[in-house]
N, C-alpha and C positions, 0 to 999 in steps of 0.2 A: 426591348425589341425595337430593331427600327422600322419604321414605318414609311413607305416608300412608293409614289404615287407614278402610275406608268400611264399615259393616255395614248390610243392605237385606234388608228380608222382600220385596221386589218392590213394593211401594207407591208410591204419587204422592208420598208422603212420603218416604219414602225415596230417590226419584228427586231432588226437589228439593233435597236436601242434597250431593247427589254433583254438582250440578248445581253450585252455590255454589262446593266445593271446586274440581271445573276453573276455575271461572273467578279465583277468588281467586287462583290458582295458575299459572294462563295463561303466565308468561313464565319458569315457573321447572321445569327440568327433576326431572321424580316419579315414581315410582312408586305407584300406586292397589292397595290391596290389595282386592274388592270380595270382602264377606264374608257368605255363609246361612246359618244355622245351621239343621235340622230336629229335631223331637225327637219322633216319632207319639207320642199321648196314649194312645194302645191299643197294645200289643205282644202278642203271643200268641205264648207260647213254645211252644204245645202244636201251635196253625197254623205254626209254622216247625215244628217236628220231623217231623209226621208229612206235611207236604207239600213237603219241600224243591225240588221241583223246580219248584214253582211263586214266582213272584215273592212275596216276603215286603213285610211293611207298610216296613221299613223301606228295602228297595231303590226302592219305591214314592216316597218322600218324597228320596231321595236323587237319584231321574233328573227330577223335576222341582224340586228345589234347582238340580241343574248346568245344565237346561235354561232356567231364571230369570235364572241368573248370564249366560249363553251373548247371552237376548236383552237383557240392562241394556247386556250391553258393546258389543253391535249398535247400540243405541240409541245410546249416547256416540260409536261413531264418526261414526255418520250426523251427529247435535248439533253435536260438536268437530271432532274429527278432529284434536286438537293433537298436533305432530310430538315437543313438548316430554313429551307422556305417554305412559305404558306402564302398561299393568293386567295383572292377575295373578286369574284367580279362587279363591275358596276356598270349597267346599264343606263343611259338618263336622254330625258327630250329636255335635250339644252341645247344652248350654245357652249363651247367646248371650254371659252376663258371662264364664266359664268361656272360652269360644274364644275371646273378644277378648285375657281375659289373657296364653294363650298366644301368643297370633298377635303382641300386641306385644313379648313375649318374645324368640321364635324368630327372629321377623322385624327385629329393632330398630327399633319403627314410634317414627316424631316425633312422630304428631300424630293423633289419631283425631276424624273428624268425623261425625255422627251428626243424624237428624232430630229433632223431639221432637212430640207431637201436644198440640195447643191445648186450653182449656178455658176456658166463661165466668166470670165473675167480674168482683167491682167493683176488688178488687187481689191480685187471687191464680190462677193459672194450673198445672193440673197439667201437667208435662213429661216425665211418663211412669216407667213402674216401671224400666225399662231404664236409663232417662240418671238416677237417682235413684243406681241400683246403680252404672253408671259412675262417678260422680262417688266413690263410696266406697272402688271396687275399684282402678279401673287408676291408675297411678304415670305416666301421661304426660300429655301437653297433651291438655284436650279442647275441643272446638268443637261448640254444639248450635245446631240451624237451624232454627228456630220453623217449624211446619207452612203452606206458602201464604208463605210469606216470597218477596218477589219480591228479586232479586239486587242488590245497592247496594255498590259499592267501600269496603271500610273505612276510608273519612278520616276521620271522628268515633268516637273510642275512648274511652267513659268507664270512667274504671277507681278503684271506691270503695276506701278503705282506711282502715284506723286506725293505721297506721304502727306496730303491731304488729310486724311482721317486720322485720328487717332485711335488705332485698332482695342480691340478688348478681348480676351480667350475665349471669351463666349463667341462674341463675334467669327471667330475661326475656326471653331470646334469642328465645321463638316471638313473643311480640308487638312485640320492637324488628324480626325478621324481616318480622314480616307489616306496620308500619309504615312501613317502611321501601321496600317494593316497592308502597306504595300513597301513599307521601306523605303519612302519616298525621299526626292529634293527637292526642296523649295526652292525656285533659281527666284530672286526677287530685281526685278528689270525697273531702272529709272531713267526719263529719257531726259538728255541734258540739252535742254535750249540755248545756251550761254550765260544761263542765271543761274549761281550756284544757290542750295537750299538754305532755306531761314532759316530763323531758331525754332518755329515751332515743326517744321517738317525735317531741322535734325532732332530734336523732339521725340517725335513721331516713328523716325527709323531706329532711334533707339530702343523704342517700349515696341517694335517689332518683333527687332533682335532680342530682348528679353524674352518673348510672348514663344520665339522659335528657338530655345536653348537646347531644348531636348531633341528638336527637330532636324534632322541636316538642312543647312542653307544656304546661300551664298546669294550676297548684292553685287549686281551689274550697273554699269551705267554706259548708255549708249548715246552716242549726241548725234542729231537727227534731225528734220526737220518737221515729223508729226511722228506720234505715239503707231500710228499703223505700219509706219514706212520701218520703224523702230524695231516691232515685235516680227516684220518677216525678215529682217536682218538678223536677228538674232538668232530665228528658225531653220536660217540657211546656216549658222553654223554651229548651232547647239541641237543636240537630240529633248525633242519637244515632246510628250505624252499625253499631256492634259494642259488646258491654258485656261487659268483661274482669273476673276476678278471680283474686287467690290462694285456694287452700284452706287455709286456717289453721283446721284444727281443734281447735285448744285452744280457739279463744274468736270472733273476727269470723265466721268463715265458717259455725263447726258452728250460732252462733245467729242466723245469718242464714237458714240451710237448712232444716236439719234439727230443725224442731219438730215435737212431737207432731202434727203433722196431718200424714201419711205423702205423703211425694212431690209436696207444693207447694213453689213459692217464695212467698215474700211480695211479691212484681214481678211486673210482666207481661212476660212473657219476648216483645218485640215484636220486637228484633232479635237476630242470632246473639249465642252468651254461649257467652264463650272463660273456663273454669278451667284453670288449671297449678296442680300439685300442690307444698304448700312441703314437703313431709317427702321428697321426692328428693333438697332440697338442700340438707337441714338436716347 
């Protein structure tokens, strides 16, 4: 059974991604962990001592976390009602990167999927401090769900790469998974600087190609002059459903991401965007 971690401050936003996840997930029997974390911005140690009998701030924030959580899973059964799922709530006084950790720890979660909130821009979208930190902290699959994103079956999976890694089928399992129960293609996008690839990154697209035989797939190669400029080209003229990547922070991913402009991408994060982490399976 999969195990599948949902974190929700109670938002429309946050609804919409847990929303994705059932249905993505529809025929596949899960477990939903539906996750709040509270953290009062004022604690008064002096209001807790000398009036304990009275409700303190943080029992305050805790009885409406659980009462949050109480009505999200009201709402899904009303929505779903899939016999294939079962939810779990988790209430915590944490910090939200801090609980997810342990919660995929403790719990041995698959796959955590997560909202992100929108931003204007001509090519650049902030995705939020949260899934910024996700992306750095947790060692699992993650799944983020552009805010307002209305649901589409993941059959078009562009998934950029520099054949940097040498991938492994463990290493791919959530997206040959999720391919696989949706009839999916893998479009795999490489962008051509004017250096054609080595031997070890033809190598690499080979024991790809091997890794996707049973998979439908097909390699692109687009010549550009950055990976961001690359993938909304591609977007304007391929049907796009989910846009996959590894985290390779030695070199593709961290200078893909994580530029001195805190908590952008360089894309417009328009459909869900699945990272798996390479240093789990390094």
């Amino acid at each position: 059974m999969k195990k599948i971690l949902l974190p929700t401050d109670f938002s429309e936003n946050a609804y919409n991604a847990i929303s994705y996840a059932i249905k993505a997930f529809i025929d596949e029997k899960c477990t939903f962990y539906l996750l709040n974390t509270y953290t009062p911005v004022l604690y008064d140690s002096e209001y807790i001592l000398y009036n304990s009998t009275q409700p303190n701030l943080a029992e305050v924030y805790k009885k409406n976390s659980i009462s949050g959580l109480r009505k999200v899973e009201r709402k899904i059964n009303r929505d779903f009602n899939n016999p294939n799922h079962q939810f779990e709530k988790i209430s915590s006084f944490n910090l939200l990167i801090d609980e997810m950790k342990e919660q995929v720890k403790s719990k041995e979660i698959d796959l955590v999927i997560m909202g992100t909130q929108g931003a204007t821009g001509a090519e650049e979208i902030l995705i939020g401090t949260n899934s910024v930190h996700a992306l750095n902290k947790l060692k699992v699959p993650l799944l983020m769900i552009p805010s307002g994103y209305e649901y589409q079956s993941p059959v078009n999976i562009l998934f950029p790469t520099d054949f940097e890694l040498n991938f492994s089928p463990a290493q791919l399992e959530p997206i040959l998974n999720l391919a696989e129960k949706h009839t999916s293609r893998l479009n795999i996008l490489h962008v051509y600087f004017g250096k054609d690839l080595d031997e070890n990154q033809e190598k690499s697209k080979r024991n790809l190609s091997k890794i996707l035989e049973d998979t439908p797939h097909q390699f692109y190669t687009i010549e550009d002059k950055s990976v961001p400029k690359a993938i909304k080209k591609y977007q304007e003229q391929h049907e796009v459903d989910l846009l996959f990547m590894v985290n390779n922070k030695r070199s593709f991913f961290e200078n893909l991401l994580f530029r001195p402009v805190v908590n952008k991408i360089g894309f417009h994060i328009k459909v869900p965007f699945m990272v798996i982490q390479s240093g789990k399976f390094n």
